[in-house]
MARVOGU-972431 format. One record per atom (N, C-alpha, C, O): residue in three letters; x negated, y, z negated. Coordinates in steps of 0.001 Angstrom, whole numbers, padded with zeros to 6 digits, always signed. Atoms other than C-alpha are relative to their C-alpha. Layout:
alaXYZ;...
This chain:
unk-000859-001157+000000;unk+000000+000000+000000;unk-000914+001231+000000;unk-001797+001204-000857;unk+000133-001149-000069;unk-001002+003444+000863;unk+000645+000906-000735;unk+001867+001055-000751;unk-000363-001090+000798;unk-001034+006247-001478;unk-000682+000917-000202;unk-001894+000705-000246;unk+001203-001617+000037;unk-002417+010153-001920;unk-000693-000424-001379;unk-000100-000799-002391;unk+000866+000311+001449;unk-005221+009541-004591;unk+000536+001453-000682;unk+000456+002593-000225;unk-000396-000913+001346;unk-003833+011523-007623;unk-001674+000687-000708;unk-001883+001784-001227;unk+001273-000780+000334;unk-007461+012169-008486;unk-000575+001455+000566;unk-001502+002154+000157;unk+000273-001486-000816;unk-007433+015273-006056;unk+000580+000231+000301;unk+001244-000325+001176;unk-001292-001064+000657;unk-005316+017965-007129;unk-000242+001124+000848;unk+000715+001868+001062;unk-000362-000996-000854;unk-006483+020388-004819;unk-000595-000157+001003;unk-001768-000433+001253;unk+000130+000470-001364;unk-005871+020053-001545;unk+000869+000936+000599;unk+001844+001386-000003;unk-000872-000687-000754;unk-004530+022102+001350;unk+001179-000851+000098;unk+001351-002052+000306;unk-001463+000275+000383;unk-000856+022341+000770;unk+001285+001072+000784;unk+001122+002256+000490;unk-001338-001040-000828;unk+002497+024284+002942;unk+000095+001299-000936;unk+000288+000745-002018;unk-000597-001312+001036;unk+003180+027901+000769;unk+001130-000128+000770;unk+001418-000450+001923;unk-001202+000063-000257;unk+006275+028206+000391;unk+001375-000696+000248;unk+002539-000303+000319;unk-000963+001380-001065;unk+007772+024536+001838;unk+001286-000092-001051;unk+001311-000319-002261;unk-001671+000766-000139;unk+011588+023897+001707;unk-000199-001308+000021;unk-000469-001855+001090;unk+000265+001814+000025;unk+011212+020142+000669;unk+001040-000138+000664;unk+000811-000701+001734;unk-001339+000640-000293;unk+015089+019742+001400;unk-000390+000238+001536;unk-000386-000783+002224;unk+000272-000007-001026;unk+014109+021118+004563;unk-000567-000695+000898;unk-000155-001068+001996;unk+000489+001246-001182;unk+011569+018938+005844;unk+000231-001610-000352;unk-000031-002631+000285;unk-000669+001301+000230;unk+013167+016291+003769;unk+001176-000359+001123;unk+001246-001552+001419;unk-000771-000318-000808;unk+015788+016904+006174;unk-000003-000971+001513;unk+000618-001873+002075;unk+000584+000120-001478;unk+014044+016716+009329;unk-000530-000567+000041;unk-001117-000449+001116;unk+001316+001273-000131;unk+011668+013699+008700;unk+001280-000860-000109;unk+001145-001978+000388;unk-001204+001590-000175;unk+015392+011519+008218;unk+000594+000377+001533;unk+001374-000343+002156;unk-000308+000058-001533;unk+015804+013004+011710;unk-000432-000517+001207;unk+000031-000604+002344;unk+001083+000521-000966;unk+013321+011664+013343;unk+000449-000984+001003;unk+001383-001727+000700;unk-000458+000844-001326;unk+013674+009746+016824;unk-000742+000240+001013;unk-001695+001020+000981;unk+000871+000042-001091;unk+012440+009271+019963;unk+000543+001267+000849;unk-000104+001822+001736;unk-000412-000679-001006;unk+014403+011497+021489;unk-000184+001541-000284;unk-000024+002464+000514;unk+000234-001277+000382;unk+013587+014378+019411;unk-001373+000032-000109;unk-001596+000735-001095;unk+001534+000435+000045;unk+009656+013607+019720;unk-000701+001674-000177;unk-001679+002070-000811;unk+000795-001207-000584;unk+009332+017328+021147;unk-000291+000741-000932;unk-001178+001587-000813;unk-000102-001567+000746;unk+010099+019399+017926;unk-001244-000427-000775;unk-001522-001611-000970;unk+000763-000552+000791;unk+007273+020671+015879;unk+000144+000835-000879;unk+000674+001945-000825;unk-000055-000925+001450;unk+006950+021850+012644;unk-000928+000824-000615;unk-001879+000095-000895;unk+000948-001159+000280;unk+004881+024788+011446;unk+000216+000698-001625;unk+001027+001521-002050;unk+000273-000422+001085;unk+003539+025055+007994;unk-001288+001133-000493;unk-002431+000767-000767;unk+001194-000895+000975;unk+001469+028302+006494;unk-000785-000438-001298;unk-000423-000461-002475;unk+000664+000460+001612;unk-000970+027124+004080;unk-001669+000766+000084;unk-002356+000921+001094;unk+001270-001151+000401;unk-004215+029406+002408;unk-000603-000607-001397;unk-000271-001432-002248;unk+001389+000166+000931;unk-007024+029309+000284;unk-001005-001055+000039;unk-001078-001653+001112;unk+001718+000639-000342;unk-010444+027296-000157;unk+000289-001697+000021;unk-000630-002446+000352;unk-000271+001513+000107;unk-008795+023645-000551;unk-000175-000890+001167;unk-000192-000496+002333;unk+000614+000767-001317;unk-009726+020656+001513;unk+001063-000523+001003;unk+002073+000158+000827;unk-000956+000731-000849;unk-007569+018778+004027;unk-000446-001414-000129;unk-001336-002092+000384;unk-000143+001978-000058;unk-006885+015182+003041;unk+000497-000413+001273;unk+000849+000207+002277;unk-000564+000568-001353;unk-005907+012648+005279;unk+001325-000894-000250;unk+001948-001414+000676;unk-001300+000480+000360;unk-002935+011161+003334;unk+000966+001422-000730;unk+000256+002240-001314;unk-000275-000353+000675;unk-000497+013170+001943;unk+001794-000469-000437;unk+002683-000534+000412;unk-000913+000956+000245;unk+002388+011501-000048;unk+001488+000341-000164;unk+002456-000410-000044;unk-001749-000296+000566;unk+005572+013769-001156;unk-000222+001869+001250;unk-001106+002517+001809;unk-000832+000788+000674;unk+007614+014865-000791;unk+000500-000822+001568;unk+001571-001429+001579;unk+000071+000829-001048;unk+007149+013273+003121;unk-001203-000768+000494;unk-002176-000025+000620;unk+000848+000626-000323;unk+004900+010804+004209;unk-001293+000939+000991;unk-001154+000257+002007;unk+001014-000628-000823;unk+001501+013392+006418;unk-000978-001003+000417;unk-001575-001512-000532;unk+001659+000661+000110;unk-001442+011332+007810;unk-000525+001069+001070;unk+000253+001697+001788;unk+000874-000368-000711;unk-004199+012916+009630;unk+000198-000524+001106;unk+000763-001581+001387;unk+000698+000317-001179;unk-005314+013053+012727;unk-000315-001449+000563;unk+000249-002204+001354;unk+000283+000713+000388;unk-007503+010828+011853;unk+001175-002003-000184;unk+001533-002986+000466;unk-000885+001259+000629;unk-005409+007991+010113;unk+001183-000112+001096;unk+001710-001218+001214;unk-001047+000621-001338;unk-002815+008105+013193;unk-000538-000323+000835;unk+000247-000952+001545;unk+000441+000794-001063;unk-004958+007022+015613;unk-000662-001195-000641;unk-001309-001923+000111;unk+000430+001234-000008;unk-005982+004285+013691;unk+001079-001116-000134;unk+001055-002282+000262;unk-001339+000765+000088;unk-002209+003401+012508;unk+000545-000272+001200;unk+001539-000995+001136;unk-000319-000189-001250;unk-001760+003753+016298;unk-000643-001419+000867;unk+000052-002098+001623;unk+000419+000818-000546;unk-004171+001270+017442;unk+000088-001686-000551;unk-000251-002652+000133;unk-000543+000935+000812;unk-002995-001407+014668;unk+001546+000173+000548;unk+001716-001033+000729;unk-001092+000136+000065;unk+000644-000906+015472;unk+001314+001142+001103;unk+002015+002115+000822;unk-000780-000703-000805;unk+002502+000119+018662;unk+001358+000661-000072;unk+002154+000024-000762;unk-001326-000373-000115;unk+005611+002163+019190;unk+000404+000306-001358;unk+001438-000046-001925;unk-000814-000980+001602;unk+005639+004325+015675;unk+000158+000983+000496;unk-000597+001456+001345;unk-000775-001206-000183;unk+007537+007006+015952;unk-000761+001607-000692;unk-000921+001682-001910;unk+000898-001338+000716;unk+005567+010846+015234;unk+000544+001004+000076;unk+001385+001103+000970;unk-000510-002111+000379;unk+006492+014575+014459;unk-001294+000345-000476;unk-001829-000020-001523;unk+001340-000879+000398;unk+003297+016752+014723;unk+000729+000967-000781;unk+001929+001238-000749;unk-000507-000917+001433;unk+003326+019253+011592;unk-001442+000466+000271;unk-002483-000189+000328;unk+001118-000250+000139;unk+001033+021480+011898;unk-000281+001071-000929;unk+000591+001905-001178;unk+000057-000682+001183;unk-000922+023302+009031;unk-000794+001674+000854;unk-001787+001599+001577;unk+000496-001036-000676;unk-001573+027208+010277;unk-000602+000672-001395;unk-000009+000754-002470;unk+000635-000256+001046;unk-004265+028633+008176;unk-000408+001774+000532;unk-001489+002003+001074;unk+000338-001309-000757;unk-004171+032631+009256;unk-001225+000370-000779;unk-002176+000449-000001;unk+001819-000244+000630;unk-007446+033418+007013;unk-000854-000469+000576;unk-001705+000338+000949;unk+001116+001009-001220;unk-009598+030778+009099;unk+000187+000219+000837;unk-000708+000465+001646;unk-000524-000059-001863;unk-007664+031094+012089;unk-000180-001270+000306;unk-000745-001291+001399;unk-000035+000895-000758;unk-007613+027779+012737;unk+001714-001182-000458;unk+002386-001177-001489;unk-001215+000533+000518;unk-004545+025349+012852;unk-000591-001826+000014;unk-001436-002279+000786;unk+000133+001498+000426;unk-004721+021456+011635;unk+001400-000714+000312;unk+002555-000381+000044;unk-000864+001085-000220;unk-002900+018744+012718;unk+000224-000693-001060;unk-000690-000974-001835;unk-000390+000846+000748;unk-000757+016744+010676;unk+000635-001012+000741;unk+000758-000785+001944;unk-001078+000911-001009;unk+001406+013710+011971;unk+001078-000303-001293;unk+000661-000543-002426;unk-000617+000913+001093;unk+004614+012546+009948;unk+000188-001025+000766;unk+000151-001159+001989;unk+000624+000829-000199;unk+004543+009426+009383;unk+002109-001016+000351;unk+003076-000588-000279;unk-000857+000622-000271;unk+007618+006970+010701;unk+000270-001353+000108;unk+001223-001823+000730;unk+000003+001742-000130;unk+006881+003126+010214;unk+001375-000942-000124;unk+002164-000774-001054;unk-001415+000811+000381;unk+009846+000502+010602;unk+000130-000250-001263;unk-000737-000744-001984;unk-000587+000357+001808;unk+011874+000295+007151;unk+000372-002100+000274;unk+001288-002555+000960;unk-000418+001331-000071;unk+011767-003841+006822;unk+000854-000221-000973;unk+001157+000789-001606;unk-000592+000292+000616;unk+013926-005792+004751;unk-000811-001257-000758;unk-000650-002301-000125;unk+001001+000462-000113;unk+011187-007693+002770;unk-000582-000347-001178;unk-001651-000958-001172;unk+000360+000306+001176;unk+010862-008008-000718;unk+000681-001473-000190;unk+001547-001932+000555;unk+000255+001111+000428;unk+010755-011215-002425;unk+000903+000009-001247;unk+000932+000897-002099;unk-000955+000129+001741;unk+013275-012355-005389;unk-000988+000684-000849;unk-000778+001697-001517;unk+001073+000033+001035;unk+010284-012262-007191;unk-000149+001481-000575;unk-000551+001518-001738;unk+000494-001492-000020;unk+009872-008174-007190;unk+000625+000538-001235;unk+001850+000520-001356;unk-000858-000258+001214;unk+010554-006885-010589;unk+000213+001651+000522;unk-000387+002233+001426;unk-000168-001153+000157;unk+012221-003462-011317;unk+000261+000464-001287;unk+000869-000190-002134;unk-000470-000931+001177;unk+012375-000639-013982;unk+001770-000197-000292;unk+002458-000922+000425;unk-001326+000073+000364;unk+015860-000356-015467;unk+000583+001113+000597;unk+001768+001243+000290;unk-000823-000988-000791;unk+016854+002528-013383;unk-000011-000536+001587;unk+000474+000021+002572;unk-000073+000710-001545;unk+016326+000239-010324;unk-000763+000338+000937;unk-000615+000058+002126;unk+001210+000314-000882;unk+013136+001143-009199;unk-000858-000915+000065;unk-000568-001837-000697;unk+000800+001073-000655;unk+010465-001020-007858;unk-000724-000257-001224;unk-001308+000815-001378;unk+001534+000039+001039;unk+007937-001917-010907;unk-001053-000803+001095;unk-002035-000288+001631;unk+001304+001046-000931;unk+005907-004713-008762;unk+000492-000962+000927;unk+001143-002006+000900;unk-000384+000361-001329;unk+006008-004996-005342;unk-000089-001487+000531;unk-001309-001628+000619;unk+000325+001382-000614;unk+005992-008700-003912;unk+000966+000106+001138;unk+002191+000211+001194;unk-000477+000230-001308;unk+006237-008902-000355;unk+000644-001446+000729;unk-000154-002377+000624;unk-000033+001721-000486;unk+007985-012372+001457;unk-000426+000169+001235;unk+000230+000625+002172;unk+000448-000122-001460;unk+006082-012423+004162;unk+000343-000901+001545;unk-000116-000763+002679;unk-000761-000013-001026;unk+008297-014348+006099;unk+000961+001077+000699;unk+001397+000910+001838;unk-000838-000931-000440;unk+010367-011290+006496;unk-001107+001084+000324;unk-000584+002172+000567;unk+000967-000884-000187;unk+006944-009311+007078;unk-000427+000061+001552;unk-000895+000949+002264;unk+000377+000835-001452;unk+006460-011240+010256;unk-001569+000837+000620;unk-002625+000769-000009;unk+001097-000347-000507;unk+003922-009426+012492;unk-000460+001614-000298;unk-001395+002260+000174;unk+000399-001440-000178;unk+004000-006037+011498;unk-001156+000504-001129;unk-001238+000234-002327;unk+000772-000634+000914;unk+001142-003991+010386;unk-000122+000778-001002;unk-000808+000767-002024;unk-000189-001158+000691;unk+002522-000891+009451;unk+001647+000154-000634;unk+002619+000297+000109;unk-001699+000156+001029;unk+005901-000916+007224;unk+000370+000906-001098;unk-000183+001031-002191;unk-000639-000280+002121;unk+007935+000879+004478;unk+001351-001112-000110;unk+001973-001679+000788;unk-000857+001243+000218;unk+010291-001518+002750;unk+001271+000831-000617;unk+001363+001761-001418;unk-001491-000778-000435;unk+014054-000740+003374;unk+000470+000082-001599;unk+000311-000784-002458;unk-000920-000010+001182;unk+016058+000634+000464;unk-000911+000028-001355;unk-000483-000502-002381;unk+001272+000266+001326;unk+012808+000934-002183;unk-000801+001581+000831;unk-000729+002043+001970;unk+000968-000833-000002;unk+010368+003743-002517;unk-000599+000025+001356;unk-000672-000890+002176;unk+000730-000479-001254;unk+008567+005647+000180;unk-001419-000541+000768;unk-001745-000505+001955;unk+001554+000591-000432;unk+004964+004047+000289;unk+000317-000333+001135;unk+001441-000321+001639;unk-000001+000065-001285;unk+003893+003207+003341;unk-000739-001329-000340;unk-001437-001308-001355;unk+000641+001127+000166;unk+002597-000750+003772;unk-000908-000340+000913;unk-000507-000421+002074;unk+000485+000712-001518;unk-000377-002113+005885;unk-000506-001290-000611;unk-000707-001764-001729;unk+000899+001333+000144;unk-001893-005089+006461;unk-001138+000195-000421;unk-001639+001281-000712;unk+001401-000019+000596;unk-005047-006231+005371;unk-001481+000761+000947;unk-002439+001422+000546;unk+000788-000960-000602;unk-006766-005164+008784;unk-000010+001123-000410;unk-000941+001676-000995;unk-000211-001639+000189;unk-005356-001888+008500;unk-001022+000862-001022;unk-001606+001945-001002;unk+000001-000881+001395;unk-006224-001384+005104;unk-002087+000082+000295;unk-002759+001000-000173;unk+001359+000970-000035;unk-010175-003245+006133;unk-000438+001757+000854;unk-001359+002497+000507;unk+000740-001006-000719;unk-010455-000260+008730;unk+000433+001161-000300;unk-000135+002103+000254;unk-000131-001745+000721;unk-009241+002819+007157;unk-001400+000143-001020;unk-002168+001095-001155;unk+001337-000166+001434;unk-011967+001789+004060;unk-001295+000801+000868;unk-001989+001767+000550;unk+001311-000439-000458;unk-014551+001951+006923;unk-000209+001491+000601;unk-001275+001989+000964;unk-000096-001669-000390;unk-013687+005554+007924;unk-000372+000977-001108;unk-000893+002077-000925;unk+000562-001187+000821;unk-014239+007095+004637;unk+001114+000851-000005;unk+000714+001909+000482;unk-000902-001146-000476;unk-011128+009184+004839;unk-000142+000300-001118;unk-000732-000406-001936;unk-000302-000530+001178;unk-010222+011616+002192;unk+001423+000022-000710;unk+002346+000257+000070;unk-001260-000129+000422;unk-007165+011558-000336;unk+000993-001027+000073;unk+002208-000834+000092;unk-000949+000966-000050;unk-005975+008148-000163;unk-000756-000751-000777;unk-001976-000683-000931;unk+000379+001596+000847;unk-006323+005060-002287;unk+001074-001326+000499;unk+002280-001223+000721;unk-001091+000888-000246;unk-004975+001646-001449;unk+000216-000798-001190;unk-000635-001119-002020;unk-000425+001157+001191;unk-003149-000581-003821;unk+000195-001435+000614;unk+000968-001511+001569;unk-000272+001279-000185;unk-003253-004355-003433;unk+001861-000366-000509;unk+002399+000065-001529;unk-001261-000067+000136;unk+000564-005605-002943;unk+000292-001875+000008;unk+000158-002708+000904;unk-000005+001505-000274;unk+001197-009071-003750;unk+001130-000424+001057;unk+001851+000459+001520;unk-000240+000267-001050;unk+002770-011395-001168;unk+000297-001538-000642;unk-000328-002082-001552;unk-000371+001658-000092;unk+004548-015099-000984;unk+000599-000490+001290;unk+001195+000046+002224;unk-000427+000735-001412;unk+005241-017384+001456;unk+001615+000130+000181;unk+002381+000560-000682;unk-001323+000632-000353;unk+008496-018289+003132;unk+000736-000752-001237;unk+000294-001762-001785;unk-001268+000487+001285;unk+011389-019032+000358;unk+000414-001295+000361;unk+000684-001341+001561;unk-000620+000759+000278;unk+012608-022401-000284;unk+001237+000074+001201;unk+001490-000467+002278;unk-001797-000191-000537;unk+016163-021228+000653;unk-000225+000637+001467;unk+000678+000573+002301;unk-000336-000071-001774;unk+015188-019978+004142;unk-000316-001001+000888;unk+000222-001337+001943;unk+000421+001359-001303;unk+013082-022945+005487;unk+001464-001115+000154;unk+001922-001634+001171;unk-001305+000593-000144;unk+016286-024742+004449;unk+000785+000446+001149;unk+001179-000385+001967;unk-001018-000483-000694;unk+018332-022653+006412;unk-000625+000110+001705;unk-000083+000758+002600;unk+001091-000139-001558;unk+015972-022820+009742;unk+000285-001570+000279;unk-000211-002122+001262;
């Protein structure tokens, strides 16, 4: 699982952002709206990560062409960060991976019915690299490549979490 490392707190960030807003417009997302672009003002000396986690999924540049070459036909909305002090503008991509259906009996939750610990059935994982899991928290999921060649890039502002995983259920090989 992919996540913004919490260890670095300052990082170039939108002034000003309407969450509801681009909360909005990231559940809009489609192919057919590919064209629109989004334009965020952001200032001062902070770095540019390459994950960023709330309150919408951002990857870099970077990190989309590698989620790109692991996993065809994801869906993108360039966001771009305009920095008028530098003068220069940064690419963002949001991020759009198929929502699977994919957890495992096994997956415990908090008492308000969030996720505590993720267990994937990876019969319902089938071939895909790149995933968020339908109806549960936002993370974003890769495979083990994925995860093997992001390490070797060095990116900034992400950490991965190991996500456990079980085979094919009892009750489906039955049903096959």
């Amino acid at each position: 699982m992919i996540q913004q490392d919490d260890c670095i707190t300052d990082y170039m960030y939108p002034v000003e952002i309407n969450r509801k807003q681009l909360w909005e417009w990231a559940k809009s997302l489609s192919v057919a709206d590919e064209e629109s672009i989004l334009q965020f003002y952001v200032s001062g000396d902070a770095d540019y990560i390459d994950f960023i986690e709330h309150p919408v999924s951002l990857v870099s540049e970077q990190l989309k062409d590698i989620f790109d070459i692991y996993q065809t036909g994801l869906i993108w909305k360039l966001v771009v960060f305009a920095d008028i002090q530098r003068m220069q503008q940064t690419r963002y991509w949001l991020a759009s991976p198929p929502s699977l259906t994919c957890l495992s009996p096994r997956s415990e939750y908090h008492r308000d019915g969030t996720l505590k610990k993720i267990i994937l059935d990876e019969y319902a994982v089938e071939n895909h690299k790149i995933f968020r899991i339908q109806n549960a928290n936002h993370h974003i999921i890769v495979d083990l490549d994925v995860a093997e060649c992001i390490l070797k890039f060095n990116l900034a502002g992400l950490k991965l979490q190991k996500v456990d995983t079980e085979g094919p259920s009892i009750q489906r090989r039955v049903q096959e």
